[in-house]
KOLDREN-407207 format. One record per residue: residue number from 1; residue in three letters; y, z, x of N, C-alpha, C in turn. Coordinates in nm, 4 decimals, m for minus. Each point is the difference from the previous one (the first is absolute). Last residue first. Layout:
<recs>
+-----+------+----------+----------+----------+----------+----------+----------+----------+----------+----------+
|  nr | rest |       ny |       nz |       nx |      cay |      caz |      cax |       cy |       cz |       cx |
+-----+------+----------+----------+----------+----------+----------+----------+----------+----------+----------+
| NUM |  ala |        Y |        Z |        X |        Y |        Z |        X |        Y |        Z |        X |
...
+-----+------+----------+----------+----------+----------+----------+----------+----------+----------+----------+
</recs>
This chain:
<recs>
+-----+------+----------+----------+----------+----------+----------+----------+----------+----------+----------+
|  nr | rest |       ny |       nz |       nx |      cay |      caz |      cax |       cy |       cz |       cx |
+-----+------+----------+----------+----------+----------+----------+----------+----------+----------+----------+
| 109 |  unk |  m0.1186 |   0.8481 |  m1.3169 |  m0.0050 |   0.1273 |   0.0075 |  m0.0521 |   0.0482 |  m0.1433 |
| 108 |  unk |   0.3231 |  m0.4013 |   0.2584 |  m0.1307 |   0.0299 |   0.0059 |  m0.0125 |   0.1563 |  m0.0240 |
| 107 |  unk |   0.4378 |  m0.3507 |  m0.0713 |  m0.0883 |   0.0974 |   0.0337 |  m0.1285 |   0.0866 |  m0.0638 |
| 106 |  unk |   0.2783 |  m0.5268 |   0.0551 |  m0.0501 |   0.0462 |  m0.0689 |  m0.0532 |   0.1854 |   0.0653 |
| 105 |  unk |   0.2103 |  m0.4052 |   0.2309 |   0.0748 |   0.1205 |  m0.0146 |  m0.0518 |   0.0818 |  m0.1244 |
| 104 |  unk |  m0.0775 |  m0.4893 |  m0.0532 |   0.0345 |   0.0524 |   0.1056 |   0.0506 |   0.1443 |   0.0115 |
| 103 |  unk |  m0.2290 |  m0.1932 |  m0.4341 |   0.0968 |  m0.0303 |   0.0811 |  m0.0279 |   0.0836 |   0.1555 |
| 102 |  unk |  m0.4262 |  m0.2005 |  m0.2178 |   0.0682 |   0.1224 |  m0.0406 |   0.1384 |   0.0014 |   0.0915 |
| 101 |  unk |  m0.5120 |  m0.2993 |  m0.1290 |   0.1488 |  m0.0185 |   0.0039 |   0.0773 |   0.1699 |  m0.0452 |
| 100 |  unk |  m0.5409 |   0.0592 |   0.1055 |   0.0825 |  m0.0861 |  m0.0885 |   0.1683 |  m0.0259 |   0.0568 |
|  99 |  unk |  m0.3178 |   0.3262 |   0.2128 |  m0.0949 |  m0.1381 |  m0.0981 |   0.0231 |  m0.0573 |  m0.0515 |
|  98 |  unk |   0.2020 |   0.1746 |   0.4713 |   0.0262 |  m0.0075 |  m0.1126 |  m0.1311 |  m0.0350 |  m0.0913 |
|  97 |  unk |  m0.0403 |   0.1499 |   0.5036 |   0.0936 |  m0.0571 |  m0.0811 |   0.0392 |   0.0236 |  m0.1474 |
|  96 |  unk |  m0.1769 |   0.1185 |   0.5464 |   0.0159 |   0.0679 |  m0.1145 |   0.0672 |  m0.1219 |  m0.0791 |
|  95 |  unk |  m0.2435 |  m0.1305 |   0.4415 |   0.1025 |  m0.0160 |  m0.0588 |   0.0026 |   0.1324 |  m0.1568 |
|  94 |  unk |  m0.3856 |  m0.1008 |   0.4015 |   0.0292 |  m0.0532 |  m0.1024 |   0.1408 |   0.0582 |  m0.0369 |
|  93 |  unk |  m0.4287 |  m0.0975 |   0.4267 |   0.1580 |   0.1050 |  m0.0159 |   0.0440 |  m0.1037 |  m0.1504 |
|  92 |  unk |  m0.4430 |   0.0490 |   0.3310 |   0.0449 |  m0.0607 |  m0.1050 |   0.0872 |   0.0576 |  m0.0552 |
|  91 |  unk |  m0.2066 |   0.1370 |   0.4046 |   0.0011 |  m0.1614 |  m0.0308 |   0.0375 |  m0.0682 |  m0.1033 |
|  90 |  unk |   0.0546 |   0.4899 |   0.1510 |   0.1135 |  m0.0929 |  m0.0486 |  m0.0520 |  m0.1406 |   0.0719 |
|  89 |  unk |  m0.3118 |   0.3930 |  m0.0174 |   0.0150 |  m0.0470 |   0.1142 |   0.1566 |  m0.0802 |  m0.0127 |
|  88 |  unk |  m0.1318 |   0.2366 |  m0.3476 |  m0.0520 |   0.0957 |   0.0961 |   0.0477 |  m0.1005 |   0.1030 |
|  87 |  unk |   0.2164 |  m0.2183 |  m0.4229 |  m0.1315 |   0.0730 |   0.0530 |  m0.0337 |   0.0516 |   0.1508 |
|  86 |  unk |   0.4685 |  m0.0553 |  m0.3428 |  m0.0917 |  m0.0984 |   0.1291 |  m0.1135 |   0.1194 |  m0.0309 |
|  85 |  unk |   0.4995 |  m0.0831 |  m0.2472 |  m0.1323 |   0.0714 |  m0.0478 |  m0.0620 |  m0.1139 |   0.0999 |
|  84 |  unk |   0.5202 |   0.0770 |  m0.1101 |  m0.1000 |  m0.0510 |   0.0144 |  m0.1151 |   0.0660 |   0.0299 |
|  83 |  unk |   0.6019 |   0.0009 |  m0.0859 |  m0.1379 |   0.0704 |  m0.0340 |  m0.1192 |  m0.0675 |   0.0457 |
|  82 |  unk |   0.5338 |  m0.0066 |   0.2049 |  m0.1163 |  m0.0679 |  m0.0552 |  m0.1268 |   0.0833 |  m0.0498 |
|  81 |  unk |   0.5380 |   0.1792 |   0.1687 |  m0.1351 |  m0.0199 |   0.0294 |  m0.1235 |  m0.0733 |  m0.1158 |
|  80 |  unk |   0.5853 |   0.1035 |   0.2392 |  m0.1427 |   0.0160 |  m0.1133 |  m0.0958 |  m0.0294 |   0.0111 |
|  79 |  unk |   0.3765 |  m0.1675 |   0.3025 |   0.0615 |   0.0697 |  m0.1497 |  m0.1386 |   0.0614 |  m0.1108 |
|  78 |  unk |   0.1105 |  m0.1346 |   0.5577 |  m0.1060 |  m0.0163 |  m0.1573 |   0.0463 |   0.0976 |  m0.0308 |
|  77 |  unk |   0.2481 |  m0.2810 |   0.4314 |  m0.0350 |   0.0974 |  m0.1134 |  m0.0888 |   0.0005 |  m0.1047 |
|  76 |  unk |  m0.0447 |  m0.1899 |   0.5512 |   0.0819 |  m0.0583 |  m0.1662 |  m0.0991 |   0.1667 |  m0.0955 |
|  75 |  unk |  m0.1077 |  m0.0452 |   0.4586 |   0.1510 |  m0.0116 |  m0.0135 |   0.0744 |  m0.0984 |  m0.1290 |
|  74 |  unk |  m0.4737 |   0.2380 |   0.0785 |   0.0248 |  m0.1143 |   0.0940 |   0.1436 |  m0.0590 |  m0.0245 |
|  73 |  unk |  m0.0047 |   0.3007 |  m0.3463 |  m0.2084 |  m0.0463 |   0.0579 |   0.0501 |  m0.0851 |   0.1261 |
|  72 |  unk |   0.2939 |   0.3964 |  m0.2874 |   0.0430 |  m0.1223 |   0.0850 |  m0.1348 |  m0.0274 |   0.1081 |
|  71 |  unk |   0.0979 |   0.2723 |  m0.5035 |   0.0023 |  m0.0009 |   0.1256 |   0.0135 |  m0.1132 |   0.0803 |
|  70 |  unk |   0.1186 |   0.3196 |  m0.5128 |   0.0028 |  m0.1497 |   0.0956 |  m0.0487 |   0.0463 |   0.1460 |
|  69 |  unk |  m0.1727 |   0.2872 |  m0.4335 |   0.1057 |  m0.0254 |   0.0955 |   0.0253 |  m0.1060 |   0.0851 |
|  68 |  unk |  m0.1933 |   0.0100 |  m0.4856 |  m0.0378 |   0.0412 |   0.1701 |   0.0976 |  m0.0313 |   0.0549 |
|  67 |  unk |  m0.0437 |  m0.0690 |  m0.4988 |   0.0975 |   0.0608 |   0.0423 |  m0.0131 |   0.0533 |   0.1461 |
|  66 |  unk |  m0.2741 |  m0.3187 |  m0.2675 |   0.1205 |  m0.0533 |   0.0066 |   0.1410 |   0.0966 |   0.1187 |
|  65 |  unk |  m0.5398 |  m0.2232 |  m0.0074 |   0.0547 |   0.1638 |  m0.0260 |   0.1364 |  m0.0152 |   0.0529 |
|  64 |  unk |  m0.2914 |  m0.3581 |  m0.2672 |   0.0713 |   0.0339 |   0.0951 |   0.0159 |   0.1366 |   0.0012 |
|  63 |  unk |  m0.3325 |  m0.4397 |  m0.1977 |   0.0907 |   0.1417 |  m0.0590 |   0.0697 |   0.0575 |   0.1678 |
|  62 |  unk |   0.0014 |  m0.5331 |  m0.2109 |  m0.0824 |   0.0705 |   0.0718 |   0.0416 |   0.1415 |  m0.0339 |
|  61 |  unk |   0.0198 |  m0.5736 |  m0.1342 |   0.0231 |   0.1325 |  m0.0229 |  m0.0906 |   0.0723 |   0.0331 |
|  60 |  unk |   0.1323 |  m0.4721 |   0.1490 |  m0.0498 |   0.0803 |  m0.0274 |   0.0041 |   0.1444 |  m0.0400 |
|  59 |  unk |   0.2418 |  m0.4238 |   0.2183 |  m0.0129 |   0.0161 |  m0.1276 |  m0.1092 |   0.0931 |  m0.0328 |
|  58 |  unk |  m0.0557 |  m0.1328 |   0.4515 |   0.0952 |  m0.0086 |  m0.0412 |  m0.0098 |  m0.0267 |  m0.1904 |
|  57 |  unk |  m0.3832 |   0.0434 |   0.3326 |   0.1014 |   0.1621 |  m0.0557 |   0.0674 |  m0.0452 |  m0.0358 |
|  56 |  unk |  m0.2891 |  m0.3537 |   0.1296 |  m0.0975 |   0.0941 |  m0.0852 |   0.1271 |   0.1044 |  m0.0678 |
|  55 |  unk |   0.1215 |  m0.2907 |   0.3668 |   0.0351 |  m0.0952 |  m0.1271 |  m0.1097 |   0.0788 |  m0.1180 |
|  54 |  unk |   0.0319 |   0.1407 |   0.4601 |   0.0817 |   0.0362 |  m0.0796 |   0.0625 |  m0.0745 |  m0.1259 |
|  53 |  unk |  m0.4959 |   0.2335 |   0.1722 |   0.1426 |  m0.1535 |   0.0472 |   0.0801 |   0.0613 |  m0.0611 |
|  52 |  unk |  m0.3705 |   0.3884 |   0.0904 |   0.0516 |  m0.0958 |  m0.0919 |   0.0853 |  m0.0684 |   0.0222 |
|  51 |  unk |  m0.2264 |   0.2576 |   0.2728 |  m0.1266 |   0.0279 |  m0.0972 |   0.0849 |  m0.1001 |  m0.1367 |
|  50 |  unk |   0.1529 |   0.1181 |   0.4471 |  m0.1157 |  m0.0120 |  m0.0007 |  m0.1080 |  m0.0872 |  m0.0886 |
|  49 |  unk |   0.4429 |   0.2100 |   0.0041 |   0.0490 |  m0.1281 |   0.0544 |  m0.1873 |  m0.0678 |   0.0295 |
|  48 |  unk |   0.2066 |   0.4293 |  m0.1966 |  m0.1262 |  m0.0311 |  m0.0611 |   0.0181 |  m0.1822 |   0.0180 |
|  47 |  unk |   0.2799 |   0.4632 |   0.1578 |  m0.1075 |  m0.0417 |   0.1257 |  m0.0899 |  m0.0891 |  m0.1529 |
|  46 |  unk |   0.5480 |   0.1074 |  m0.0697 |  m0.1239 |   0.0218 |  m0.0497 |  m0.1019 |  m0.0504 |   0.0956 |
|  45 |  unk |   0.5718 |   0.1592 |  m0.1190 |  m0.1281 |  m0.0447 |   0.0996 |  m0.1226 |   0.0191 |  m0.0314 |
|  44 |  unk |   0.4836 |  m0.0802 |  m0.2815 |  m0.0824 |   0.0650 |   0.0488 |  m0.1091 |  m0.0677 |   0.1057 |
|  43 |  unk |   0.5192 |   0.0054 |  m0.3025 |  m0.0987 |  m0.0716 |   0.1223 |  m0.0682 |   0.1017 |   0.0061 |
|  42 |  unk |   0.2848 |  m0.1034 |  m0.4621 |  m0.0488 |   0.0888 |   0.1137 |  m0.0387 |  m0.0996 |   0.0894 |
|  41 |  unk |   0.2858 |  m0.0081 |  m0.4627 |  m0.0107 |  m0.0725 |   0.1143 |  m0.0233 |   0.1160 |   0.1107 |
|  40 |  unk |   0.0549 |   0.0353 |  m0.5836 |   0.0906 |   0.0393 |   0.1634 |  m0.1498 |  m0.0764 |   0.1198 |
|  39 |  unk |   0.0580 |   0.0603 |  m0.5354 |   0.0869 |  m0.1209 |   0.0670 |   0.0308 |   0.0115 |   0.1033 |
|  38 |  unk |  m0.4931 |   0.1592 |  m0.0727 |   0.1324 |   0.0209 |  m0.1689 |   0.1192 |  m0.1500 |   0.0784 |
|  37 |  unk |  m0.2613 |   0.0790 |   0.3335 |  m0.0650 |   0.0721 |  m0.0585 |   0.1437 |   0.0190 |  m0.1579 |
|  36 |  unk |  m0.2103 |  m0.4675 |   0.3684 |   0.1006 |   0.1343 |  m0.0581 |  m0.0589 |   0.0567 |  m0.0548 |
|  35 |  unk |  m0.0830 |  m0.1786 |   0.4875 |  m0.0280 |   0.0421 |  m0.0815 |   0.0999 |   0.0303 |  m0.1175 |
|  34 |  unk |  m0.1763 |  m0.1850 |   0.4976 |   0.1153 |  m0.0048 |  m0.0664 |  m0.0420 |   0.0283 |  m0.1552 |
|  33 |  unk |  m0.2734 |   0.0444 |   0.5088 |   0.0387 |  m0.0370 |  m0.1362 |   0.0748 |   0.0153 |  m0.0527 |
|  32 |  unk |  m0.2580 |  m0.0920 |   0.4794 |   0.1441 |   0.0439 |  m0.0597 |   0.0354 |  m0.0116 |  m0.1154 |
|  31 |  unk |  m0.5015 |   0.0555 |   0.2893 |   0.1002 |  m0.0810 |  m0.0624 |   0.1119 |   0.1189 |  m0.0729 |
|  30 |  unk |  m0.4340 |   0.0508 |   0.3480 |   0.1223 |  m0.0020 |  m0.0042 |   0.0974 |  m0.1037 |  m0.1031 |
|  29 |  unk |  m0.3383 |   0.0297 |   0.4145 |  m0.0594 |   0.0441 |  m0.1342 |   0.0831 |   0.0509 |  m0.1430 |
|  28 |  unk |   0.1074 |  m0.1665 |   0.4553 |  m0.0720 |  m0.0727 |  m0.0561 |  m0.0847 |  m0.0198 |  m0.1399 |
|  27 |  unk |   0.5192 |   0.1725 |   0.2436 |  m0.1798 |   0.0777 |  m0.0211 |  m0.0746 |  m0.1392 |  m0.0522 |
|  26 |  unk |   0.5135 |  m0.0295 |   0.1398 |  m0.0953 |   0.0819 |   0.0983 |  m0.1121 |   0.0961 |  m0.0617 |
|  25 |  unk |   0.2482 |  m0.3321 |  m0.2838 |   0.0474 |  m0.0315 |   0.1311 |  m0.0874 |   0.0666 |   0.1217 |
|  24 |  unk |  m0.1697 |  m0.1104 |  m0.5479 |   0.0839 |   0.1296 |   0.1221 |   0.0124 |  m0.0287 |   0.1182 |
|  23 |  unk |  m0.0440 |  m0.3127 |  m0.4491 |  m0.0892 |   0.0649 |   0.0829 |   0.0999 |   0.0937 |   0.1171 |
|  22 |  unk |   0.1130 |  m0.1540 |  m0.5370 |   0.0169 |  m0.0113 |   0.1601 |  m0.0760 |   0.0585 |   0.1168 |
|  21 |  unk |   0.0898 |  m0.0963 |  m0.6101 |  m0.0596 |   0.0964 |   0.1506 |   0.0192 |  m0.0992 |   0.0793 |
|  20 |  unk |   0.2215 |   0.1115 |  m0.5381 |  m0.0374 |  m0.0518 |   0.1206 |  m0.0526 |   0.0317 |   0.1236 |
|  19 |  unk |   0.0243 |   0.1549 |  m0.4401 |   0.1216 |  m0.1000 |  m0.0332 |  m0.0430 |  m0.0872 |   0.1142 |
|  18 |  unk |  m0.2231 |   0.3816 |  m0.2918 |  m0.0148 |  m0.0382 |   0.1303 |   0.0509 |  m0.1230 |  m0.0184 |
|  17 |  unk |   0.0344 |   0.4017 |  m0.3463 |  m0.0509 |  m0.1313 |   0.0116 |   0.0456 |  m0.0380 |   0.1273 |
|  16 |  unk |  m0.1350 |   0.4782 |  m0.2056 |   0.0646 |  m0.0712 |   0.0481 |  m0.0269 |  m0.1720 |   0.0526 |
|  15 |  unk |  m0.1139 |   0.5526 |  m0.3389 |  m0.0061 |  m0.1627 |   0.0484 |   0.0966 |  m0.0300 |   0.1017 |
|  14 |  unk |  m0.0486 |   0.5078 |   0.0088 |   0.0978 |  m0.0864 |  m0.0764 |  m0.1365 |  m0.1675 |   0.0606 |
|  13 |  unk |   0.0087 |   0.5957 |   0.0769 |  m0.0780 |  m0.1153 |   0.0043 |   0.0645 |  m0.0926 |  m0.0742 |
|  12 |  unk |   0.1452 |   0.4880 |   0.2201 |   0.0611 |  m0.1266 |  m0.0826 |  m0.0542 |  m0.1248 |   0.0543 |
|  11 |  unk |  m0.0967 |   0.5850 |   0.0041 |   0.0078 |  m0.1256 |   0.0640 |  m0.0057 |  m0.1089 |  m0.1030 |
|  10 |  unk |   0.0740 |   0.4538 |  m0.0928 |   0.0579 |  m0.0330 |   0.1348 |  m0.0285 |  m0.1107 |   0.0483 |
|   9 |  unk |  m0.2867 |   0.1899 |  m0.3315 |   0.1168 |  m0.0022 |  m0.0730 |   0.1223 |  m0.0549 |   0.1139 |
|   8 |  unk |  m0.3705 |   0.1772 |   0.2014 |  m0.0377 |  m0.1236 |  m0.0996 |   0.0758 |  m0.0209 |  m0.0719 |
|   7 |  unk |   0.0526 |   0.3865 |   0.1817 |  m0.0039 |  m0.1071 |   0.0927 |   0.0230 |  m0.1416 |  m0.0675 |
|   6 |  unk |  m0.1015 |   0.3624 |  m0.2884 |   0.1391 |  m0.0268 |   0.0576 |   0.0160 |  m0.1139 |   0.1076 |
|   5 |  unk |  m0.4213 |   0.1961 |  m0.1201 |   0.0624 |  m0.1466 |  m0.0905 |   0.1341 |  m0.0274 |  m0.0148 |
|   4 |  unk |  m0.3101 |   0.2015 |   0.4090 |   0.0479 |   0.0218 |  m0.1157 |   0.0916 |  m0.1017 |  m0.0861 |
|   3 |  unk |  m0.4439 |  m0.1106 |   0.4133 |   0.1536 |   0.0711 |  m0.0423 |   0.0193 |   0.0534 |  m0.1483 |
|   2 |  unk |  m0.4099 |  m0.0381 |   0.3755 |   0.0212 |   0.0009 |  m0.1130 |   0.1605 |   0.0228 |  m0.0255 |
|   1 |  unk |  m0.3855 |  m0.1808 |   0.3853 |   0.1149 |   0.0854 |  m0.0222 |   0.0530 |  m0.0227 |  m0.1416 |
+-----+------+----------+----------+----------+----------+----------+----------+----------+----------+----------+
</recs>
């Protein structure tokens, strides 16, 4: 499916540095991240409890889709959404990041 570059102009990709995780009360698959994006303080939900500790995410810079609508994964809010890249089967699930040091809240585009 092909969009227009308006669309694309509509969505707000920002760095974000991962402050802290917590595994998810009711998913297994499932961590609770704490995130900033510029100087503001998100939670989001992410299924990559699989594929990375949590002494791997904390301090890390990641890309985010900043402006999604919040929803509520198993009864905690996500504020946004994690970028990442898996293969056909997601045996191997990878992280969007940075190639270099770039502030927080940096936008992508």
């Amino acid at each position: 499916m092909e969009i227009e570059f308006e669309q694309w102009e509509n969505m707000d990709l920002r760095v974000a540095e991962i402050l802290d995780v917590e595994d998810h009360p009711n998913a297994d698959k499932l961590y609770i991240l704490k995130i900033l994006i510029g100087e503001e303080e998100r939670t989001i939900v992410a299924g990559i409890r699989k594929y990375y500790s949590k002494e791997e995410l904390i301090g890390r810079k990641i890309i985010v889709f900043a402006n999604l609508k919040p929803v509520v994964l198993r009864g905690v809010k996500s504020e946004g959404m994690l970028l990442a890249a898996s293969d056909e089967n997601k045996e191997n699930v990878v992280l969007l990041t940075v190639e270099k040091d770039i502030e927080s809240g940096a936008k992508i585009g």
